[in-house]
C-alpha positions as CSV (number, residue, x, y, z in Angstrom):
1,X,20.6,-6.7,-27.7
2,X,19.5,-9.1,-25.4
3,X,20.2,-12.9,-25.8
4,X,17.7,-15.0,-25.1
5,X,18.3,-18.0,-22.0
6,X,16.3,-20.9,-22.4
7,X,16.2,-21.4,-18.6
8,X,13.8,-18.7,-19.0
9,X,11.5,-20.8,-20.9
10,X,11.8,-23.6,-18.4
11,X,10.8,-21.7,-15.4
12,X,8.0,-20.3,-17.3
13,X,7.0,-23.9,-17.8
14,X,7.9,-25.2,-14.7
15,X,5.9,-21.6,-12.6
16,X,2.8,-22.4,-15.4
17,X,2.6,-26.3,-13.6
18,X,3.1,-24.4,-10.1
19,X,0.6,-21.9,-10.3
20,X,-1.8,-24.1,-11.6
21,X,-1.2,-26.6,-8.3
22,X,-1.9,-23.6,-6.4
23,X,-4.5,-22.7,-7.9
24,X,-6.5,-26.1,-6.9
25,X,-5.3,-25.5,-3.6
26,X,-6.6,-21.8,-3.6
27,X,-10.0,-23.2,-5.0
28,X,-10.1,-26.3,-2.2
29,X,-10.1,-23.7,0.7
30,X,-12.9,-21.9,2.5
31,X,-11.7,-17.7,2.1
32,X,-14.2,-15.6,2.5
33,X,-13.1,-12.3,2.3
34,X,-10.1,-10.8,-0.7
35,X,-8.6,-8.1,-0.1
36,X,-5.9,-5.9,-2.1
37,X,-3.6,-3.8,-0.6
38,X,-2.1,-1.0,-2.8
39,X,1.6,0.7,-1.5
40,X,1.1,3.5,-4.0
41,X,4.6,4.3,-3.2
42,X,5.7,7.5,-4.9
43,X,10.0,7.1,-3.5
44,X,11.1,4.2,-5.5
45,X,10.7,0.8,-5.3
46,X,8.5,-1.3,-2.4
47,X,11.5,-4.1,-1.6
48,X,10.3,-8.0,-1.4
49,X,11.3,-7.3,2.3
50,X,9.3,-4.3,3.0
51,X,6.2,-5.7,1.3
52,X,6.7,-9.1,3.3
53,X,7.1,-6.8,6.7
54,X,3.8,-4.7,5.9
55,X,2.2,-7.9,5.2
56,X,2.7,-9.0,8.4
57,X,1.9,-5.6,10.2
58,X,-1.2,-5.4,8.3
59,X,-2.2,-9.1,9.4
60,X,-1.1,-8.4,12.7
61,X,-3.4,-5.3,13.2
62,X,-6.2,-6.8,11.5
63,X,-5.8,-9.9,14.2
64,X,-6.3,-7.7,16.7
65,X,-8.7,-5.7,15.6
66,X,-11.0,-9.0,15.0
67,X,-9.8,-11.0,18.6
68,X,-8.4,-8.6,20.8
69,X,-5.4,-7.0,21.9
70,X,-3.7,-10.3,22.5
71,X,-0.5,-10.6,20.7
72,X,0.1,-14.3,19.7
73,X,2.6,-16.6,18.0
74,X,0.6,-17.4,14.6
75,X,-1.5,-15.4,12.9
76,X,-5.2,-16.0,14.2
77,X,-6.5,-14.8,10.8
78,X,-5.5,-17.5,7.7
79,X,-4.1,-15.5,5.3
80,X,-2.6,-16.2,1.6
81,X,-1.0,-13.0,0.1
82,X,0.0,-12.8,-3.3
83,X,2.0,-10.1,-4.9
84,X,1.4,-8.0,-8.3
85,X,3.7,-5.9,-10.4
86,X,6.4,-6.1,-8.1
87,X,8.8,-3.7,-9.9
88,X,6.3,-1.2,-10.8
89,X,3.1,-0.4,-9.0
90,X,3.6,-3.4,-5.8
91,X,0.3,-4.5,-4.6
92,X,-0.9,-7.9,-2.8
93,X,-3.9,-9.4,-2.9
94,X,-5.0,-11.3,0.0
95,X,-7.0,-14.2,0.6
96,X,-8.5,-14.5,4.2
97,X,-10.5,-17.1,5.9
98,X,-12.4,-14.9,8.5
99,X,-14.8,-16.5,11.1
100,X,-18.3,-16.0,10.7
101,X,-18.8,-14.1,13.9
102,X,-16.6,-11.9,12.9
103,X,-17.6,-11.0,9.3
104,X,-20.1,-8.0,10.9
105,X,-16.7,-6.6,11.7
106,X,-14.7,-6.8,8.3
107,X,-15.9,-3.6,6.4
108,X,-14.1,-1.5,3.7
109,X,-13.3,1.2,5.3
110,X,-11.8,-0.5,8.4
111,X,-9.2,-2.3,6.3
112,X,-8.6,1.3,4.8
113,X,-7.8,2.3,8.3
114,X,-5.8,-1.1,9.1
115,X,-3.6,-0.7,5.9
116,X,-3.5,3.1,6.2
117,X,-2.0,2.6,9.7
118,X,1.0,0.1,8.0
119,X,1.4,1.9,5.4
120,X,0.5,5.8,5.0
121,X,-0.2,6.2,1.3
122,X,-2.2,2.6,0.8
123,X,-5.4,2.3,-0.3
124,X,-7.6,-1.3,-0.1
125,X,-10.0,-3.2,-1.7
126,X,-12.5,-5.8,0.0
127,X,-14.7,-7.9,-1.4
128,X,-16.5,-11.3,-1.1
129,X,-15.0,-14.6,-2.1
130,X,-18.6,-15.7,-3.9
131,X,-16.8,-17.9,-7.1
132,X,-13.2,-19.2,-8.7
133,X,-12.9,-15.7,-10.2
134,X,-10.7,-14.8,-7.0
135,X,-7.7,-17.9,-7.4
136,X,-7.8,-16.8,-11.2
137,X,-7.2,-13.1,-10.6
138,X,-4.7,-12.9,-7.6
139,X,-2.4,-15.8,-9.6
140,X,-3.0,-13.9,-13.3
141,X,0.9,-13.0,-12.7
142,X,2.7,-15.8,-10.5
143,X,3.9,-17.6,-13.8
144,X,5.9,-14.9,-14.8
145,X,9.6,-15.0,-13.9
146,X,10.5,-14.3,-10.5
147,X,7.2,-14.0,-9.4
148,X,6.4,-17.7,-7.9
149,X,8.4,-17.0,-4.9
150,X,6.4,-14.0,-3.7
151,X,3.5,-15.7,-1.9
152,X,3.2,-14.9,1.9
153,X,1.3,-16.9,4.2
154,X,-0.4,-16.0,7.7
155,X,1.5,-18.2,9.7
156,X,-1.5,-20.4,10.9
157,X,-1.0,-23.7,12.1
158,X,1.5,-24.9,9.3
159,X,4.8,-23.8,9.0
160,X,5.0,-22.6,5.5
161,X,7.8,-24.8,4.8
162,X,5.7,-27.6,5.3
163,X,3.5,-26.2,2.1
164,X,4.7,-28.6,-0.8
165,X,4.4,-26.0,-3.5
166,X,6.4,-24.1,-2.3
167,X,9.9,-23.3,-5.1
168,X,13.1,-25.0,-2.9
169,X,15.2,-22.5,-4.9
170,X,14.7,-20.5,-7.6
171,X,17.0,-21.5,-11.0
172,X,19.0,-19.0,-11.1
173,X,20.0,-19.6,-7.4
């Protein structure tokens, strides 16, 4: 039997405030382009740290693919990746901010190829940013324990420490 902790309950609580902080800062920015990226893993479980190293792969080829060969410190391509059913069927969806010169460029089936590249059993999904739909969708599951901590960021121009909703530490920690 298990026992319930209220802890639990708090960090519900405390993710529920989080999210929806997030959630205006999702809506405040300019992304143009969401994109879901599916592991369809069939050997186990995708890791935090495997999915946060595809991540960055994927964002990595897709820079280059949009400005060049040029490798470069930061990500040239502002990203916000949030993760879904982590201990099941792992999948991120992405929020990008892609120039307008280069939107002729971002089609479905080159992310395919991008993500198929990174990761040879994923599959993708690309759409429009048109409405608030999006920040509602990718966060649906970010309340739910353990699950606040597993945004990724593009690393443009901020340091994602410097984001101030951010967890410091999660309460079991």
């Amino acid at each position: 039997m298990t026992r319930y902790d209220p802890r639990l309950g708090e960090e519900i609580e405390r993710n529920r405030k989080a999210v929806k902080e997030l959630k205006l800062y999702i809506l405040k920015q300019r992304w143009t382009h969401y994109i879901t990226l599916n592991f369809n893993w069939r050997h186990g479980r995708v890791s935090d740290a495997l999915a946060e190293r595809r991540f960055w792969e994927f964002m990595e080829a897709l820079d280059i693919f949009l400005f060049g060969n040029k490798k470069y410190r930061y990500s040239r391509t502002r990203a916000m990746g949030l993760q879904e059913n982590v201990s099941t069927n792992r999948h991120i969806h992405v929020l990008a901010q892609v120039e307008l010169p280069k939107w002729a460029k971002m089609r479905a089936q080159t992310i395919q190829n991008i993500w198929s590249s990174v990761v040879a059993s994923g599959t993708t999904d690309l759409a429009m940013v048109k409405d608030v739909g999006a920040a509602d969708y990718c966060t649906k599951q970010l309340w739910m324990p353990g699950n606040y901590d597993r945004v990724l960021y593009s690393e443009w121009s901020e340091e994602p420490e410097a984001l101030p909703w951010l967890p410091k530490k999660t309460l079991f920690d």
